[in-house]
C-alpha positions as a Markdown table, in Angstrom:
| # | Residue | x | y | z |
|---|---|---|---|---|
| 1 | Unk | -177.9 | 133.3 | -20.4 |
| 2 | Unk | -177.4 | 132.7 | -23.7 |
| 3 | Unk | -179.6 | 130.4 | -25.8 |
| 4 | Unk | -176.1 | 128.7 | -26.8 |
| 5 | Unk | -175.1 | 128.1 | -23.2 |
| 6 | Unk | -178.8 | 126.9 | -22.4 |
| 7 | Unk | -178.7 | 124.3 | -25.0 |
| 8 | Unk | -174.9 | 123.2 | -23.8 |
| 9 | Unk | -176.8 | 122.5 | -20.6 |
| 10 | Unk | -179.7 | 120.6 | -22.0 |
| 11 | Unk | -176.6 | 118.5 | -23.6 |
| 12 | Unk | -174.9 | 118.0 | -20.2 |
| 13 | Unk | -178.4 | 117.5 | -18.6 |
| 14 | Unk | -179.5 | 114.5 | -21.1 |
| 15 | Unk | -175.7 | 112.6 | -20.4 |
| 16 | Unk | -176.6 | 112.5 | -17.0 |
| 17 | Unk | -180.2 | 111.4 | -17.3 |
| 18 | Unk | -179.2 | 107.5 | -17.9 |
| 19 | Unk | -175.3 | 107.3 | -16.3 |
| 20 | Unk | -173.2 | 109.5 | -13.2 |
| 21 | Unk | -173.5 | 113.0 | -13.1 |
| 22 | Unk | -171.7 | 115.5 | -10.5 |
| 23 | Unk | -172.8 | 115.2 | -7.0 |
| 24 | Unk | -175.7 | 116.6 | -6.0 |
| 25 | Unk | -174.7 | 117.8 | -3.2 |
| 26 | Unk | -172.3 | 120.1 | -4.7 |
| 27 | Unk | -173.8 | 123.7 | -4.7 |
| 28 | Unk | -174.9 | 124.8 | -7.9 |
| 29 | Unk | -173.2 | 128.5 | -8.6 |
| 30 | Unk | -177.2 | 128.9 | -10.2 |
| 31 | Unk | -178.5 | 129.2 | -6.2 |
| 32 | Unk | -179.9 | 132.2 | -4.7 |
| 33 | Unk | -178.3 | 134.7 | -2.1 |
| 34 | Unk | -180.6 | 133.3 | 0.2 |
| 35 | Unk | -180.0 | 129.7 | -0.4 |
| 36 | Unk | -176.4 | 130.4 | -0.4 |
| 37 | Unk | -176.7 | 131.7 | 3.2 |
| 38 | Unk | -178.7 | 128.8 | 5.0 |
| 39 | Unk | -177.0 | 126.7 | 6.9 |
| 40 | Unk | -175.1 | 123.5 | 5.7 |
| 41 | Unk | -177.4 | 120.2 | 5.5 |
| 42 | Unk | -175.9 | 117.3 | 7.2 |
| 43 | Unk | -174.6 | 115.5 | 4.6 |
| 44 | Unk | -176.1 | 111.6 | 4.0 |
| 45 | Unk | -174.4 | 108.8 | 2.8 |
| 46 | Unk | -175.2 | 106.5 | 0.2 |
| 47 | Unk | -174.4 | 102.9 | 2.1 |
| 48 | Unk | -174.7 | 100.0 | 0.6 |
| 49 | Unk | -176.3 | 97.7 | 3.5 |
| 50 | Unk | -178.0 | 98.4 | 6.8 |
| 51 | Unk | -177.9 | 97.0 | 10.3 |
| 52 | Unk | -181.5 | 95.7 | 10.3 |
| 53 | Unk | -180.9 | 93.7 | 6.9 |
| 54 | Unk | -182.1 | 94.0 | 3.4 |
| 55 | Unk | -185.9 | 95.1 | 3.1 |
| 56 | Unk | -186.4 | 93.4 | 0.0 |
| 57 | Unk | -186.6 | 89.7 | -1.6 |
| 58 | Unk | -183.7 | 87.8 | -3.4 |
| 59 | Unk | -184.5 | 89.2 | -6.4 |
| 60 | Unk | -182.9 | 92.7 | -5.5 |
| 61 | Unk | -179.9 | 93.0 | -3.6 |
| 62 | Unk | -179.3 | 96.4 | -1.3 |
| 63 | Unk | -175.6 | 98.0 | -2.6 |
| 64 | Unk | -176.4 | 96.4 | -6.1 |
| 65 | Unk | -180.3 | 97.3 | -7.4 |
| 66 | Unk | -180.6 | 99.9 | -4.6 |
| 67 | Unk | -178.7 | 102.3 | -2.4 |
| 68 | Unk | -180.0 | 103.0 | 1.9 |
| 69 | Unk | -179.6 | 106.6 | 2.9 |
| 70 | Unk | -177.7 | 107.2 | 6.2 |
| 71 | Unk | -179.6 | 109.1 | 8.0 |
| 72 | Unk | -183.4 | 108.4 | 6.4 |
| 73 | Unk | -184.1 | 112.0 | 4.9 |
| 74 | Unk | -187.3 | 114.2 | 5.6 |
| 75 | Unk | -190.5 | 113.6 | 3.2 |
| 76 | Unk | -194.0 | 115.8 | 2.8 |
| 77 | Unk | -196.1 | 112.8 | 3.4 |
| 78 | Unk | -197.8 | 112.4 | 6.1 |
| 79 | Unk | -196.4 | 109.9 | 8.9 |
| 80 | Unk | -199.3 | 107.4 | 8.4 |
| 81 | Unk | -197.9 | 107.0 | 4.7 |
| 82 | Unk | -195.1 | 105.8 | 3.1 |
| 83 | Unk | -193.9 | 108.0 | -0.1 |
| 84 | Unk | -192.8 | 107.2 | -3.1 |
| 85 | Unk | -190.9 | 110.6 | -5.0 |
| 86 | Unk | -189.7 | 110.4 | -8.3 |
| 87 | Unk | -186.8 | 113.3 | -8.8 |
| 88 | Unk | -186.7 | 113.7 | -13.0 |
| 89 | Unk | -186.3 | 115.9 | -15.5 |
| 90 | Unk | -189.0 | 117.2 | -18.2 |
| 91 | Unk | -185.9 | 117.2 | -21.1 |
| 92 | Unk | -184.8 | 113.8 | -19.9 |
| 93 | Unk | -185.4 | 110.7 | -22.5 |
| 94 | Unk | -185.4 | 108.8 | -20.2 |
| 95 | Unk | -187.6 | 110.2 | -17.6 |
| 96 | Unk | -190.2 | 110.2 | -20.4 |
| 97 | Unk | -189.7 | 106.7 | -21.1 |
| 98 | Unk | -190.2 | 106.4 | -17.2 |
| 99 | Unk | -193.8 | 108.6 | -17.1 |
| 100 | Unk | -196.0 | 105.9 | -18.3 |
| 101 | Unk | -195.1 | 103.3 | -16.5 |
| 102 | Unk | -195.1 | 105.1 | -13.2 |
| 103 | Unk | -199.0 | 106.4 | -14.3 |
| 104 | Unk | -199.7 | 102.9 | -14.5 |
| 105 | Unk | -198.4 | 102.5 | -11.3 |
| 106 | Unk | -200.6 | 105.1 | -9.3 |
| 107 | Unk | -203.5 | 103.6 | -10.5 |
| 108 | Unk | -202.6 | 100.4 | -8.3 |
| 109 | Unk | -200.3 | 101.1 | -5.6 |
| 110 | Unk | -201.8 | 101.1 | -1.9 |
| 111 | Unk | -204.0 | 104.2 | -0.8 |
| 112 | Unk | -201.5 | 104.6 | 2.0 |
| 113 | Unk | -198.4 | 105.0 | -0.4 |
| 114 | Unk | -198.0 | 108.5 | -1.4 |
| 115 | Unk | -196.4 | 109.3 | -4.7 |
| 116 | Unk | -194.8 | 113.0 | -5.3 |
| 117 | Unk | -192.6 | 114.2 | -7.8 |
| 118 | Unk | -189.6 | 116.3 | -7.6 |
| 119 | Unk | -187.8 | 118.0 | -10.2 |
| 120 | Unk | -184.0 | 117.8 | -10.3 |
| 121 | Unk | -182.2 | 121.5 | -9.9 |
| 122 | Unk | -178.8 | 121.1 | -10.9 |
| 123 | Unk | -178.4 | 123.7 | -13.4 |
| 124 | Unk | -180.1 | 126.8 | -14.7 |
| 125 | Unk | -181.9 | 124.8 | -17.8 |
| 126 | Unk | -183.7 | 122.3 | -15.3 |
| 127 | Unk | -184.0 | 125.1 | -12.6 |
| 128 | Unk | -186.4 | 126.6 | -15.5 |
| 129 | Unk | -188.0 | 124.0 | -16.0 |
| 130 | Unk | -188.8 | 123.3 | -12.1 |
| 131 | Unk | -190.1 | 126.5 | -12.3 |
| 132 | Unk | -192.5 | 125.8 | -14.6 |
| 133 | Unk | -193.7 | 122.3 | -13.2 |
| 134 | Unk | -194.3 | 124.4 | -10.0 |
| 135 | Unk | -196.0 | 127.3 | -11.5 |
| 136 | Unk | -198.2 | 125.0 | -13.3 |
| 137 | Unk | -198.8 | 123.6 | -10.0 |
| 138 | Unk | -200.4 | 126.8 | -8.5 |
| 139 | Unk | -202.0 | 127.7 | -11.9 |
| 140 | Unk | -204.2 | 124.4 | -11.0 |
| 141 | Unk | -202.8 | 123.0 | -14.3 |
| 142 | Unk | -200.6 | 120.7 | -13.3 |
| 143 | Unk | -202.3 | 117.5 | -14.1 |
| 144 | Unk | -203.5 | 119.3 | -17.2 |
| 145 | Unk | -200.1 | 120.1 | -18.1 |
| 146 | Unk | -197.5 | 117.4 | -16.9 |
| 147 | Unk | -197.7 | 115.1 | -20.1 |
| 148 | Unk | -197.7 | 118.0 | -22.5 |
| 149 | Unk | -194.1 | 119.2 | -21.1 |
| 150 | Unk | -192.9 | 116.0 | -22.2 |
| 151 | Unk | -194.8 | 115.5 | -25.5 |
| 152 | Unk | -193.2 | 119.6 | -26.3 |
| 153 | Unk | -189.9 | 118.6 | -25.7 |
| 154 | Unk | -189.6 | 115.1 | -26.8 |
| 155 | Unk | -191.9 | 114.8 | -29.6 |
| 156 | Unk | -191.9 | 118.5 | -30.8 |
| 157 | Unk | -188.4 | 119.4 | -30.3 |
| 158 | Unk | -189.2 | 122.8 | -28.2 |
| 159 | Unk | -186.8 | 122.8 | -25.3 |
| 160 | Unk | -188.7 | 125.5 | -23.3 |
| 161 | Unk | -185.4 | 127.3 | -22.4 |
| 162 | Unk | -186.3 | 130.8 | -22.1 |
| 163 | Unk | -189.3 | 131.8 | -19.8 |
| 164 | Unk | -190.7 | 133.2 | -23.2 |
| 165 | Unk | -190.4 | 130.1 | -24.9 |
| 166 | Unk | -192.9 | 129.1 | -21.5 |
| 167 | Unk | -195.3 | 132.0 | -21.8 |
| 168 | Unk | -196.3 | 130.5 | -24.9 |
| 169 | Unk | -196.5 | 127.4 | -23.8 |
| 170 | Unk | -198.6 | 127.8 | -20.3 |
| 171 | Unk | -201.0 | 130.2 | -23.4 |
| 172 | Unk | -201.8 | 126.8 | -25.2 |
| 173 | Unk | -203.3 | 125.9 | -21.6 |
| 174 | Unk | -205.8 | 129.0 | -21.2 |
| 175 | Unk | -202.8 | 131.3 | -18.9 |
| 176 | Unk | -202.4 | 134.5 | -20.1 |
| 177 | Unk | -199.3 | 136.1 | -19.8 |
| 178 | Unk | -200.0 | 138.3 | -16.6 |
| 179 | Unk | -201.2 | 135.2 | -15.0 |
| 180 | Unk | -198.3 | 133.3 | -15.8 |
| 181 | Unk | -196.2 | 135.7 | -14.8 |
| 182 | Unk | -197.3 | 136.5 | -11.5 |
| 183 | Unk | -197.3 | 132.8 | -10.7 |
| 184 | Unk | -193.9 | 131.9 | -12.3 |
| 185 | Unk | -192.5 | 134.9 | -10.1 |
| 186 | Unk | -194.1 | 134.5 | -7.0 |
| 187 | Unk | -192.6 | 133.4 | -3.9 |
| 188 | Unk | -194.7 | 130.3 | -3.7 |
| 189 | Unk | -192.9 | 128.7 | -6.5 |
| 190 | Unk | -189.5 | 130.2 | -5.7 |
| 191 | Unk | -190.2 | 128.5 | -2.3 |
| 192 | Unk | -190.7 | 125.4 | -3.9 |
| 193 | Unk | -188.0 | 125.1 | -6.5 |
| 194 | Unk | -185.2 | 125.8 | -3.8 |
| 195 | Unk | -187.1 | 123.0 | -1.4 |
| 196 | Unk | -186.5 | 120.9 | -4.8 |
| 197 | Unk | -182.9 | 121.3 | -5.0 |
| 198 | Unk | -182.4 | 120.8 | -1.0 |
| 199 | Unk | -183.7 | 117.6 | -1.2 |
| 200 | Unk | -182.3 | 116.7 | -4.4 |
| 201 | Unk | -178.8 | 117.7 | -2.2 |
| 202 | Unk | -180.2 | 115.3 | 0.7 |
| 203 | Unk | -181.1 | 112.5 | -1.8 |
| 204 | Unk | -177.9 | 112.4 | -3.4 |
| 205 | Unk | -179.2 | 112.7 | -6.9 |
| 206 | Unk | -176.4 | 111.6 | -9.7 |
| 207 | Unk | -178.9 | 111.0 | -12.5 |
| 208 | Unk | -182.4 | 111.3 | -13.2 |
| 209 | Unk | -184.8 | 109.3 | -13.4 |
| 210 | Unk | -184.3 | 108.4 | -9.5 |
| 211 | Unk | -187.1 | 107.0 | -7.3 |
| 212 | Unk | -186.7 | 107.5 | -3.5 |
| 213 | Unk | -188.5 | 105.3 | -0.9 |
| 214 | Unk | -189.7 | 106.9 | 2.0 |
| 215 | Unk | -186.5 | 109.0 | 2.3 |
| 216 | Unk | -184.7 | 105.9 | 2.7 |
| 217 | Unk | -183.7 | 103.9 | -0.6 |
| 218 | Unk | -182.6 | 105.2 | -3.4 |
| 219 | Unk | -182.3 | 103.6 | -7.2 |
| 220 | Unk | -183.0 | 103.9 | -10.6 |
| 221 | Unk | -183.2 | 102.6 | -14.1 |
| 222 | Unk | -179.9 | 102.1 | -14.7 |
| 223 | Unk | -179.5 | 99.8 | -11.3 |
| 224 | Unk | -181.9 | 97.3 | -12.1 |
| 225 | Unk | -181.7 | 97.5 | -16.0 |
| 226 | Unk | -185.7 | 98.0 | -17.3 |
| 227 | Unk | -188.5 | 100.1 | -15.6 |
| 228 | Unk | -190.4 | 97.3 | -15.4 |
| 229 | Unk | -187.6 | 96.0 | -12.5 |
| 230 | Unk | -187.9 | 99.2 | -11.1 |
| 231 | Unk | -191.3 | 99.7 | -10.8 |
| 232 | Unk | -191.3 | 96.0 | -9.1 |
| 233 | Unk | -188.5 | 97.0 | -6.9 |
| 234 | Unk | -190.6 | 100.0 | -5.9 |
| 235 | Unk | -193.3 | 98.1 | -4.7 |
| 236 | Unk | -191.3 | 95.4 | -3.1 |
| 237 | Unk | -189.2 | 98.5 | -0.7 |
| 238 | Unk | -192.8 | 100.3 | -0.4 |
| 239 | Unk | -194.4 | 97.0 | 1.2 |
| 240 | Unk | -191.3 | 97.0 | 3.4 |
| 241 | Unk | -191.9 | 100.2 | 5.1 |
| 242 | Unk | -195.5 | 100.0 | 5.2 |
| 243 | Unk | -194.8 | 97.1 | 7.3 |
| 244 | Unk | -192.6 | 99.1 | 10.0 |
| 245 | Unk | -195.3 | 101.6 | 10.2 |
């Protein structure tokens, strides 16, 4: 792909950061063979109330602040937790806006709420950049490397659209290139980066920075209007489930 094309779908990528995008569960002509030939997903809904009432104070309203997913979707925690994923992008402004406040957030959440992060897969420039969260991930770097992804992108203008443009990169961090190759290929991360865009497809994702509660709820930024709301609104639906467990 060209670099032109790449940079048309950073554009496209960064409009549907903050506002609508097309539905996720669309399939991306980007997939895999392999992908391409598993079997459909039973399709959720996004409903906007639920049988056993609103899990949350007056202060947030279900169908307003915050979307129930019909039928709760799968999660990698384990069942004595409740998990918190973030699905974002590493060229979205506003999912770096997001990144502090949700480090603040780990550092006082419960021990029994488990916070993941998923990166959105909707087209070939953020399926690179999966990649690379994941392969940074089995490199062992990935807490090394998470805030430099954004600081290169946001603060130093370098996209990191070309797996070249990421060699160099992951080489700042001590990877040579036969290591970062090996990892960036390997069927660990391929693995992963297709998981990512199955549960992106079960999650609904329209726009990115979206928080999922325990494959349940769904919102964003842009439903309760600051991160500080959302962060609270966060806490207030993880509470709720770690009740019901």
């Amino acid at each position: 792909m060209s670099l032109k094309n790449l940079w048309l779908f950073a554009v496209l990528g960064l409009a549907a950061c903050g506002g609508p995008a097309e539905p996720a569960a669309e399939t991306d002509p980007s997939l895999s063979v392999e992908a391409a030939n598993q079997a459909p997903l039973a399709a959720p809904e996004l409903v906007a109330s639920d049988a056993a009432g609103a899990p949350t104070t007056g202060r947030f309203e279900m169908g307003v602040h915050y979307m129930r997913l019909s039928p709760t979707q799968p999660t990698s925690s384990n069942p004595d937790q409740v998990e918190v994923c973030e699905v974002f992008w590493y060229g979205c402004p506003h999912c770096f806006d997001f990144d502090p406040h949700l480090t603040r957030w780990q550092e006082t959440k419960p021990d029994n709420v488990s916070f993941v992060r998923v990166p959105a897969v909707w087209n070939p420039l953020l399926e690179l950049h999966a990649r690379a969260f994941y392969t940074a991930e089995a490199l062992g770097k990935g807490g090394e490397m998470h805030d430099e992804f954004f600081r290169e992108i946001h603060e130093r203008g370098n996209m990191l659209d070309s797996e070249a443009a990421l060699q160099a990169f992951f080489s700042r961090f001590d990877v040579d290139a036969t290591a970062f190759k090996a990892a960036f290929d390997s069927f660990e991360v391929h693995a992963k980066v297709q998981r990512a865009d199955e549960l992106s497809r079960r999650y609904r994702i329209e726009s990115v920075p979206t928080i999922v509660v325990n494959g349940k709820y769904t919102t964003g930024g842009g439903r309760v209007g600051s991160f500080e709301e959302l962060v609270a609104l966060t806490d207030e639906l993880a509470a709720a489930e770690l009740a019901g467990l």
